[in-house]
VEXDRENPA-603798 format. One record per residue: y, z, x of N, C-alpha, C in turn; residue in three letters. Coordinates in pm, whole numbers, plus 32768, in hexadecimal, padded with zeros to 4 digits. Layout:
BEGIN
YZXYZXYZXALA/...
***
This chain:
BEGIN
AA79F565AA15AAA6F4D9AA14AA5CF48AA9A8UNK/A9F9F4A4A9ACA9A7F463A93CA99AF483A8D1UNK/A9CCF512A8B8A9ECF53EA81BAA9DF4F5A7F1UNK/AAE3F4E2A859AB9EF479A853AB2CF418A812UNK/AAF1F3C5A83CAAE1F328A809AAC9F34FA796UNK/AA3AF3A6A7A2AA08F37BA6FAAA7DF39EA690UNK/AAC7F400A69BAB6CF433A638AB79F3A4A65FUNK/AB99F36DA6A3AC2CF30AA6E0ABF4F29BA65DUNK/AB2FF28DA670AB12F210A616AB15F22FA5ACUNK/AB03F2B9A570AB07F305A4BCAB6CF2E3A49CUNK/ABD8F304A4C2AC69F2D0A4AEACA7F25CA49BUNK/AC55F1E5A4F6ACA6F165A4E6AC22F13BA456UNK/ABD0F176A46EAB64F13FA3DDAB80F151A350UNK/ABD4F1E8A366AC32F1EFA2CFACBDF1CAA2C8UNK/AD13F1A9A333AD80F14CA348AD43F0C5A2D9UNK/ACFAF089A32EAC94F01EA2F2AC97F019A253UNK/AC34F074A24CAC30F04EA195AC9BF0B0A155UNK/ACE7F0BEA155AD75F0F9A117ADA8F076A119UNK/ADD0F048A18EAE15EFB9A19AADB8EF3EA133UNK/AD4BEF2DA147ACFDEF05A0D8AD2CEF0BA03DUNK/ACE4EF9CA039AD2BEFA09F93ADA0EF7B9F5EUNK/AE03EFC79FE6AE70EF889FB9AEC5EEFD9F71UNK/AE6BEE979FFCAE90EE049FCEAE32EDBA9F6AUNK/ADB4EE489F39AD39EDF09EE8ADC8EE089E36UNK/AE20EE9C9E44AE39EEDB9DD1AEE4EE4A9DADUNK/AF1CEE139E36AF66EDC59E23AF3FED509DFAUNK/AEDCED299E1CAEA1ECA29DE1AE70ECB69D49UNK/AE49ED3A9CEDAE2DED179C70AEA4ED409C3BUNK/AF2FED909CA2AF61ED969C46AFB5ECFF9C2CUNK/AFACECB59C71AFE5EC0C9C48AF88EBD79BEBUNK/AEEFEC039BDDAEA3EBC49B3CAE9CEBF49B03UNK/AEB0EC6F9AF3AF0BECCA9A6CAF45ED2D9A8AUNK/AF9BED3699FAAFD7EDC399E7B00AEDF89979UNK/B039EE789949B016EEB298D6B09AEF0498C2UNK/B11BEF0D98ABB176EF5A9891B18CEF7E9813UNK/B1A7F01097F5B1F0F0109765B270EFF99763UNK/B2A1F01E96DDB344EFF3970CB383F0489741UNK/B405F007978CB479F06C97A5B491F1039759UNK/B477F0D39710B4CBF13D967CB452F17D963AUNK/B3C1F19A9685B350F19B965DB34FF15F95D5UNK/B2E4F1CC9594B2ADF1B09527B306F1D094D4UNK/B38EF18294A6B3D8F191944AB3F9F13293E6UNK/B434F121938AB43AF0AB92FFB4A4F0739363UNK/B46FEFFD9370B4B2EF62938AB4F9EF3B9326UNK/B4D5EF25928AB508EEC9922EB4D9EF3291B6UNK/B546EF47916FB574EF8590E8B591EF099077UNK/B57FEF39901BB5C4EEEC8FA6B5ABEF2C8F14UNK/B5FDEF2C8EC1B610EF6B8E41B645EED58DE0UNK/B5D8EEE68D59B619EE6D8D08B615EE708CA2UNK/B678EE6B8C33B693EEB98BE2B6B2EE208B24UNK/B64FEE348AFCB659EDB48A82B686EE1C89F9UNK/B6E3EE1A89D9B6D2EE528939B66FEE4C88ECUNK/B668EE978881B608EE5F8800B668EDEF8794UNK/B5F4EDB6879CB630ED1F8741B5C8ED2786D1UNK/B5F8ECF0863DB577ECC485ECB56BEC2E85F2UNK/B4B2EC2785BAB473EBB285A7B4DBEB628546UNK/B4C1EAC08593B530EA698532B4C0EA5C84B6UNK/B461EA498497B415EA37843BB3A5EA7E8438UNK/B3E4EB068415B380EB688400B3B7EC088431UNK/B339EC528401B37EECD78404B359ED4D844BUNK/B381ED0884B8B36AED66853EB401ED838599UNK/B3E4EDE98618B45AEDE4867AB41BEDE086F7UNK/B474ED958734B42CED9A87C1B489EDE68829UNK/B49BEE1988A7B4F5EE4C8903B48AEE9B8991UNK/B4E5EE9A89F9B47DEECD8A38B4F7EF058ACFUNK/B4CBEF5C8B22B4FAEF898B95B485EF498C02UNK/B4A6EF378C84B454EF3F8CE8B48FEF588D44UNK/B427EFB78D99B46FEFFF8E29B404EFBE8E92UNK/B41FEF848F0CB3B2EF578F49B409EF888FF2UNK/B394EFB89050B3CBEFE390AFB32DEF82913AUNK/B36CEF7A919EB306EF4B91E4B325EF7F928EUNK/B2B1EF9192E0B2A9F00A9319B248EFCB9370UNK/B2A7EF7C9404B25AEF439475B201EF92949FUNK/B18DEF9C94E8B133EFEA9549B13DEF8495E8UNK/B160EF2995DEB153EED89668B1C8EE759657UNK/B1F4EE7A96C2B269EE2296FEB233ED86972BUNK/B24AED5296C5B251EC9596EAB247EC799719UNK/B2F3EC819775B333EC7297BDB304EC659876UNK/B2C5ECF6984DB27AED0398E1B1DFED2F9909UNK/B1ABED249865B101ED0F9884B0E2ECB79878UNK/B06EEC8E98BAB003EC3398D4AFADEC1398E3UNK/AF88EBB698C6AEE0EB989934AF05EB1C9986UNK/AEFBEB1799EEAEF9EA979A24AF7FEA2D9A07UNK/AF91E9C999E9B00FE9A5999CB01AE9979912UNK/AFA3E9FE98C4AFF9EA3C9855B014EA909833UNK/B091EAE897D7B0D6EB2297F2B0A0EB589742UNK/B094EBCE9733B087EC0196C3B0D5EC6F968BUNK/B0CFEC699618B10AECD995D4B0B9ED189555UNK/B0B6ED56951BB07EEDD594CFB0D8EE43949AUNK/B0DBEE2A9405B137EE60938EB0DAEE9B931FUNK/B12DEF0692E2B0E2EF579256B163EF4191FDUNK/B141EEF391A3B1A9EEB0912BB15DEF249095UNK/B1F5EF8A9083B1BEEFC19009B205EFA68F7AUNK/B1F2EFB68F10B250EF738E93B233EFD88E2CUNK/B291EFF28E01B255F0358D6BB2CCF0028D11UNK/B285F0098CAAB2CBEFAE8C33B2A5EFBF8BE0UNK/B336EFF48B8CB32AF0568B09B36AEFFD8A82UNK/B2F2EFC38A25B320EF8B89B6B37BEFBE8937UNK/B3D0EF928940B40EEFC2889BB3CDEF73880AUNK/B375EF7A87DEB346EF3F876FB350EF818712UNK/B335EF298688B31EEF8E8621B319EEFB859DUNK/B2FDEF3D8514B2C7EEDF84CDB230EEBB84D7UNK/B261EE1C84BFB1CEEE1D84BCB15EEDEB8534UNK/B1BEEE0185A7B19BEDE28618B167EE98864FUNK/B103EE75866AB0D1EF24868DB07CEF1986EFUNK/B0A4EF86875FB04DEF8E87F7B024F03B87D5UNK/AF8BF02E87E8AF45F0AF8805AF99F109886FUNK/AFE2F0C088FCB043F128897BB0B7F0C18998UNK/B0F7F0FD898DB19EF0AC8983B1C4F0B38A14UNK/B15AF1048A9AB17AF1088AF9B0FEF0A78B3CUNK/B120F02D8B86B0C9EFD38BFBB122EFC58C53UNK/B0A4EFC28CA5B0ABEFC78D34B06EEF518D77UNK/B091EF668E0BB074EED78E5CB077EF378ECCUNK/B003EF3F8F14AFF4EF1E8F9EAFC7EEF98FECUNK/AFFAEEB9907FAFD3EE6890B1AFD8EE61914BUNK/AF54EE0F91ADAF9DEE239245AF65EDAD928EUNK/AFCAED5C926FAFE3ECEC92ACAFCFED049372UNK/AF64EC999382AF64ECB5940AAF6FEBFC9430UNK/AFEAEBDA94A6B001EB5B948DAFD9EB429534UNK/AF8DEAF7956CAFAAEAA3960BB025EA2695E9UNK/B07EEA4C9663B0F4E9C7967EB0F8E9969706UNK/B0E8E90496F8B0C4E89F976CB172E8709752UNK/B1B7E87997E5B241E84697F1B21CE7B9984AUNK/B270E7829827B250E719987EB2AAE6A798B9UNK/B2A3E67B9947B332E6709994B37CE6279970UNK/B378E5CF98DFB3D9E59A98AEB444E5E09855UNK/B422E6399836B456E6A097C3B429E6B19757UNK/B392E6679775B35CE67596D1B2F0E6E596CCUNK/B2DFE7179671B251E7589651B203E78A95FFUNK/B178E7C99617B0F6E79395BFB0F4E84F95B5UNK/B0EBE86D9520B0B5E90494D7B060E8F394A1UNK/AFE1E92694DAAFA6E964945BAFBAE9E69423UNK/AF68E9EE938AAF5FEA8F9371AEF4EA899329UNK/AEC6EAF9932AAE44EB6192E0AE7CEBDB927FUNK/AEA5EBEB9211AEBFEC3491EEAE5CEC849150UNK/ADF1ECE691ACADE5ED199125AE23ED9490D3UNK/AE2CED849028AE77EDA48FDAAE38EDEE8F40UNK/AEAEEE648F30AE59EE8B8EC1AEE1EE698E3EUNK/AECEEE328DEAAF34EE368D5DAEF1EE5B8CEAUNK/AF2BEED48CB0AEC0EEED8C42AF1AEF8D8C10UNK/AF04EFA98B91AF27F02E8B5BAEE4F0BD8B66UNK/AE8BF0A38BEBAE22F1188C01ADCDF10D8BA9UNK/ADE3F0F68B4EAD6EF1538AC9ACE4F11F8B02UNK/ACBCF0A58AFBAC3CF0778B72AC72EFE98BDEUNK/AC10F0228C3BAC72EFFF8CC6ABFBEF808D19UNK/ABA2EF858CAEAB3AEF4C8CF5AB50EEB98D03UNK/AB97EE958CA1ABBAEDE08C98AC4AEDA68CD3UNK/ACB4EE208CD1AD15EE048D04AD2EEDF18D73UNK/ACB9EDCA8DD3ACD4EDAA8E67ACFAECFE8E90UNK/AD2CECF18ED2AD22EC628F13AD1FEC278F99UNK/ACFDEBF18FD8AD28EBB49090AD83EB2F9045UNK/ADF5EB169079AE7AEAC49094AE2DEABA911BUNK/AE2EEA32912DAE3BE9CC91B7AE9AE96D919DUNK/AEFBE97A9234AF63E900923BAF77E8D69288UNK/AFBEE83B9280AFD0E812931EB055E7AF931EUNK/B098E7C2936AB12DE77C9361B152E76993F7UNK/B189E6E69409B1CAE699944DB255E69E944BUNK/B29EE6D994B4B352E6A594ADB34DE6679523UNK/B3ABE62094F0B411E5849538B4B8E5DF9542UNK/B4CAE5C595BBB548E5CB9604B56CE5619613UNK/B5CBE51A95A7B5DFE48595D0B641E49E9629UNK/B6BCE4DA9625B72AE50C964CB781E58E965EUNK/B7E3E5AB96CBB7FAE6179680B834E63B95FDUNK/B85DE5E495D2B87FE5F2951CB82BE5F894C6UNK/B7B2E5F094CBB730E5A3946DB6C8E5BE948FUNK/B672E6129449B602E640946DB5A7E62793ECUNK/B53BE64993DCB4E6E6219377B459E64A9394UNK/B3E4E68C9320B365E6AF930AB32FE65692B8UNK/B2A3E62292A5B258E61F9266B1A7E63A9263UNK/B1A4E681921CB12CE6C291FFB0A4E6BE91A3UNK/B055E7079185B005E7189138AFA9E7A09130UNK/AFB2E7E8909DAFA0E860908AAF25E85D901BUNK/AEB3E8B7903EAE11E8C39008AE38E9598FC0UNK/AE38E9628F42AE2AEA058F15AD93E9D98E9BUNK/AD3CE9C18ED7ACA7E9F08E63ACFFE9F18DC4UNK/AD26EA7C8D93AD0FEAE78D1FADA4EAAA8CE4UNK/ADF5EACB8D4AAE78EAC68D13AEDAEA588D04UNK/AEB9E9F68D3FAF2BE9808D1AAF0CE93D8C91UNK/AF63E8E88CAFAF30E89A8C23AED2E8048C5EUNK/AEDBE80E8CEDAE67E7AA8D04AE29E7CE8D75UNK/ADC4E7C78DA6ADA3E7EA8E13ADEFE7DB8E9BUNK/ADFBE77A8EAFAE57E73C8F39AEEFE7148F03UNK/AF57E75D8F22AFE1E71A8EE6B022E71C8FA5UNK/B076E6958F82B0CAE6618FE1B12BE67E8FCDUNK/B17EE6B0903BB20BE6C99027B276E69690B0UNK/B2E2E6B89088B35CE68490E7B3C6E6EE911AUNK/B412E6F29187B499E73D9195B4D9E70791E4UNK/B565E70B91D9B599E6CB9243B63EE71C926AUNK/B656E71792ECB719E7439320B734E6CB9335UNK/B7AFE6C192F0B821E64E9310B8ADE670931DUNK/B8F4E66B938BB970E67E93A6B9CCE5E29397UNK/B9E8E5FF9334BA36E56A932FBAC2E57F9358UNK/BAFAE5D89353BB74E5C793EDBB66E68893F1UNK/BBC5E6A99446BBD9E7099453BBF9E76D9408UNK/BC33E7719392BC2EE7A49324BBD7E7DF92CFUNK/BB67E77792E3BB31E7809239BA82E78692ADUNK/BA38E7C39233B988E7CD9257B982E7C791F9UNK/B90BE75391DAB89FE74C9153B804E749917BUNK/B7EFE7BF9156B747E7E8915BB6EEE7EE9114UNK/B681E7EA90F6B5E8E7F290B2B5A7E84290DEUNK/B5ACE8B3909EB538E90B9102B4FDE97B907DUNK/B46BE955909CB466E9949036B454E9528FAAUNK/B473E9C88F5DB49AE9A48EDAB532E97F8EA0UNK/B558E9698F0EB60EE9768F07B64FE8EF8F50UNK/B6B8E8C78EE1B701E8548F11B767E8528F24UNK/B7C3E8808FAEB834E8B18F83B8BDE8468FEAUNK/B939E8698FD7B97CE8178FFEBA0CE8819053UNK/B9F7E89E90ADBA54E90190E5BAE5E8D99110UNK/BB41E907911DBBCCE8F0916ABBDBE95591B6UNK/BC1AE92D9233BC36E981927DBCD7E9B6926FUNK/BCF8EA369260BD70EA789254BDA2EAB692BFUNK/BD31EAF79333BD70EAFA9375BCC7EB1693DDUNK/BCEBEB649479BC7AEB4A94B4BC2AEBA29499UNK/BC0DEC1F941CBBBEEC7A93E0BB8EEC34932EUNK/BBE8EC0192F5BBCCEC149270BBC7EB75924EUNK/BB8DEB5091DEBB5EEAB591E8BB2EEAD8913DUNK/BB75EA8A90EEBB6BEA8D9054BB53E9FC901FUNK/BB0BE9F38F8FBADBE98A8F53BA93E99F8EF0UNK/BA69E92C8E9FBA0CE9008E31B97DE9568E40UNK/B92BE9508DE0B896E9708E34B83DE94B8D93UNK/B7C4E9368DA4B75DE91F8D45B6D0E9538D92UNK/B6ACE9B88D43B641E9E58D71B5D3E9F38CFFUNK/B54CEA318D2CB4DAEA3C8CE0B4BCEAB78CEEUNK/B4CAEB168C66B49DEB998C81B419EB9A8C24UNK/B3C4EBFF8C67B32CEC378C05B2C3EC2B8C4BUNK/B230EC208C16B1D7EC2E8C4EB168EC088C21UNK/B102EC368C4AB089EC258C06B029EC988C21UNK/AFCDECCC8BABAF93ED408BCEAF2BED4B8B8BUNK/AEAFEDA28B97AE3BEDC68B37AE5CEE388B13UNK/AE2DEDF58A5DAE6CEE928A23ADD9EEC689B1UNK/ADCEEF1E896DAD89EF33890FADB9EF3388B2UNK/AD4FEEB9885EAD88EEC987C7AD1FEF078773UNK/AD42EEE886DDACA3EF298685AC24EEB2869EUNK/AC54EE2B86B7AC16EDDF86A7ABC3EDC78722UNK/AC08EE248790ABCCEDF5880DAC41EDF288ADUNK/ABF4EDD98916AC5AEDB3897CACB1ED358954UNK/AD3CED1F897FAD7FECA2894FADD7ECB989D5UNK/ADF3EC3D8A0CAE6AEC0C8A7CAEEBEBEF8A00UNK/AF5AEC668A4AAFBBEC768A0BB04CEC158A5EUNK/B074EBEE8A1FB0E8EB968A6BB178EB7C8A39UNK/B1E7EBB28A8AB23EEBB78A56B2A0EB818AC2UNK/B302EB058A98B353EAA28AD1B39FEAB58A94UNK/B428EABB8AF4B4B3EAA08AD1B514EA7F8B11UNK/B573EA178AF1B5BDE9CC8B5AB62DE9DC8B0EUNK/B6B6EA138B7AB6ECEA6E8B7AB760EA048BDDUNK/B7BEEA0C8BA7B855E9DA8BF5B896EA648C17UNK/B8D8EA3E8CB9B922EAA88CC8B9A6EA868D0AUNK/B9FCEAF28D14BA4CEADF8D91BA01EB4F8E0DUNK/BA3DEB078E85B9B3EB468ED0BA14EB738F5AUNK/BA1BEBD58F7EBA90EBFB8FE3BA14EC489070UNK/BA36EC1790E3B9EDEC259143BA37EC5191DCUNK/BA37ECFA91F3BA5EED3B9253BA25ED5692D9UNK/BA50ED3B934BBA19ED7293BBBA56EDE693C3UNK/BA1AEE6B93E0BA5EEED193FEBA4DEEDD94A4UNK/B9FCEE9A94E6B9ACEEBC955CBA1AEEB795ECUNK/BA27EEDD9628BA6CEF379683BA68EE9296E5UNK/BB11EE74974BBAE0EE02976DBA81EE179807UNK/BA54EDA397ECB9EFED7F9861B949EDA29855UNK/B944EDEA97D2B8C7EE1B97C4B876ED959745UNK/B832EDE59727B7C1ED8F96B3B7FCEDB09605UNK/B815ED4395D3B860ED2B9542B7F9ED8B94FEUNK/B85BEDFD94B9B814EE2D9462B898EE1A93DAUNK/B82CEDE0935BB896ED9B92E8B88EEDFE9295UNK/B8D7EE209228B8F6EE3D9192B8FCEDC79141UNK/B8C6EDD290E6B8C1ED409076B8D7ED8B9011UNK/B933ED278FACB935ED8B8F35B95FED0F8EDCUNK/B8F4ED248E53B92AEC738E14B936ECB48D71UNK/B976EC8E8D40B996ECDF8CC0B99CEC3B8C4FUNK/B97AEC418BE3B971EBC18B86B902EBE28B28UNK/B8C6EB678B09B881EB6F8A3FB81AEB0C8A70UNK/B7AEEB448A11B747EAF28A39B74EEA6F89B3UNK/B70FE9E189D2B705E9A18981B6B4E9898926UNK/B62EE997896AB5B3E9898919B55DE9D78970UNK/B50AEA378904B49CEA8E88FDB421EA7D88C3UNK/B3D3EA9288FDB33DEA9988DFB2B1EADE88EBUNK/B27BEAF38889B20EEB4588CCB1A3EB118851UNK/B128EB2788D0B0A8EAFF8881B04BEB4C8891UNK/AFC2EB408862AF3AEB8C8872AED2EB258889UNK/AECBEB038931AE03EA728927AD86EAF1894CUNK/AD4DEA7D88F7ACCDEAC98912AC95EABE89CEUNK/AC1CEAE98A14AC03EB0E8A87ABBAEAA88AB8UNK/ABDFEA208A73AB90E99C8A6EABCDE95B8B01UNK/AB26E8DC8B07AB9CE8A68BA3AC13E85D8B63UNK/AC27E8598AFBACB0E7E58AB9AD1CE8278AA9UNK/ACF0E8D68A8CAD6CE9088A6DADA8E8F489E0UNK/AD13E8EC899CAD62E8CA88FFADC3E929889FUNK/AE36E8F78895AE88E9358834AE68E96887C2UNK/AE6BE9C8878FAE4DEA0B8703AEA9EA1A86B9UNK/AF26EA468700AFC2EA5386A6B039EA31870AUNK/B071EA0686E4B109EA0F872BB178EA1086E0UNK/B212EA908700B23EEAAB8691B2A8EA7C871BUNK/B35DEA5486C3B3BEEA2C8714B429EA8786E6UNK/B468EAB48732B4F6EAF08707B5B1EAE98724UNK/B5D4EB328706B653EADC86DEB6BBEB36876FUNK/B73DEAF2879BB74BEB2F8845B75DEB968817UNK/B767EBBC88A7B7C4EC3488C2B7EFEC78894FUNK/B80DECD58967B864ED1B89BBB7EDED2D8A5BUNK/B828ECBD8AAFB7C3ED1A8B55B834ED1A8B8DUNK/B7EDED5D8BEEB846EDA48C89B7B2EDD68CF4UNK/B7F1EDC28D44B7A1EDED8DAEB7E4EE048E3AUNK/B788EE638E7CB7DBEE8C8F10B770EEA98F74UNK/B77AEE588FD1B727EE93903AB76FEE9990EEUNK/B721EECA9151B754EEE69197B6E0EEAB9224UNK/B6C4EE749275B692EE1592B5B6D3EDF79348UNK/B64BEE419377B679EE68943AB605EE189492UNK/B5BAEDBB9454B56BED55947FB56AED0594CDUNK/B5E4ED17952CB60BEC959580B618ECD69622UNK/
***
């Protein structure tokens, strides 16, 4: 009889802390949690972008260039957290292959960019909300790798004025690579009737129509290029190359209904004005040369399951 109790009390004592853990393992999992994605560790966002070679309007060089950039969630947004914020964690890769020649000359015609943006997002019960990000980054031609690093800190605010009208504004810290330390920026969705979306996002200004409930066509102006550390004879130099680029810009859902929009974009057009320079590694970013060139032929296509 007295060996029943003591079982009878062993038993309700690990009943006990099982039940314990249990409700200790439900309570952190409401102050955090950690998912990868659905689709694990697979490329989220593709893109291919494609500039002809153009020559210098005053002078005797060519400029042209390809870029392939692919980016590759490790954590779901959506449904990690800490507490009520909600994070996400991305590996953004780029390579980008110059067409030059003349008298414009790169020691590796191949740079790279990579990067892993790790962002906390505070939602908040009006519909607005607060991102940060941390993103450190490498841009540079390999050859030495020691200067081409940077930390990007950002922080942006969107406004849900409506459901037609939404809007960001921000402010972005890159040390090495901007052209100023702290640059401010903007984006915004506007549905001005049912038809039509005009967005900012990005480097891209575009103006969509709707054709039907998959495909949605329009105008677009975007900013293609970069910035990178390269080796010259003279030394390290921040390499920079801008180009703004008109397109027509055609935008597909292929995504199955009821599920999560996955798009095709595909914008084909001429760029207007091109540029590229060499600053020295100064905090000013002083210019040493800048050469301009004359349009020519982009296109680009990417494919974007982000939502």
């Amino acid at each position: 009889m007295e060996g029943q109790v003591i079982r009878y009390a062993g038993v309700r004592k690990l009943l006990f802390i099982v039940l314990w853990l249990a409700a200790f393992g439900n309570a952190r999992e409401d102050l955090w949690t950690l998912h990868m994605p659905e689709t694990a560790i697979l490329p989220s966002y593709a893109k291919m972008t494609y500039i002809s070679r153009a020559g210098e309007r005053h002078g005797g060089s060519q400029l042209g260039m390809q870029d392939y950039t692919v980016n590759i969630p490790f954590a779901d947004g959506r449904r990690s957290h800490v507490g009520k914020w909600f994070c996400n964690v991305q590996a953004n890769v780029s390579a980008t292959v110059m067409n030059v020649g003349g008298e414009l000359n790169l020691r590796r015609d191949e740079l790279f960019v990579f990067s892993l943006p790790i962002s906390v997002i505070r939602p908040m019960e009006n519909g607005n909300r607060l991102m940060i990000t941390a993103m450190p980054r490498y841009a540079g031609d390999t050859v030495s790798s020691a200067r081409a690093w940077d930390l990007t800190l950002a922080s942006d605010y969107t406004v849900k004025v409506s459901d037609k009208l939404s809007y960001s504004v921000g402010l972005a810290i890159s040390p090495r690579f901007a052209d100023y330390g702290a640059v401010p920026y903007v984006s915004f969705l506007w549905n001005p009737s049912e038809d039509w979306t005009i967005r900012l996002r990005g480097y891209q200004l575009a103006a969509l129509y709707r054709v039907s409930p998959k495909l949605r066509i329009g105008p677009a102006f975007c900013n293609e290029g970069g910035s990178w550390m390269v080796s010259t004879p003279a030394g390290q130099r921040i390499f920079r190359v801008r180009s703004l680029a008109l397109s027509g810009l055609a935008e597909y859902d292929f995504s199955r209904p009821g599920k999560s929009k996955k798009l095709l974009n595909i914008a084909v057009g001429a760029t207007l004005a091109t540029t590229a320079e060499y600053c020295r590694r100064s905090l000013d970013r002083d210019r040493i040369e800048m050469r301009h060139y004359h349009p020519g032929f982009y296109a680009s296509a990417e494919v974007d399951f982000r939502f």
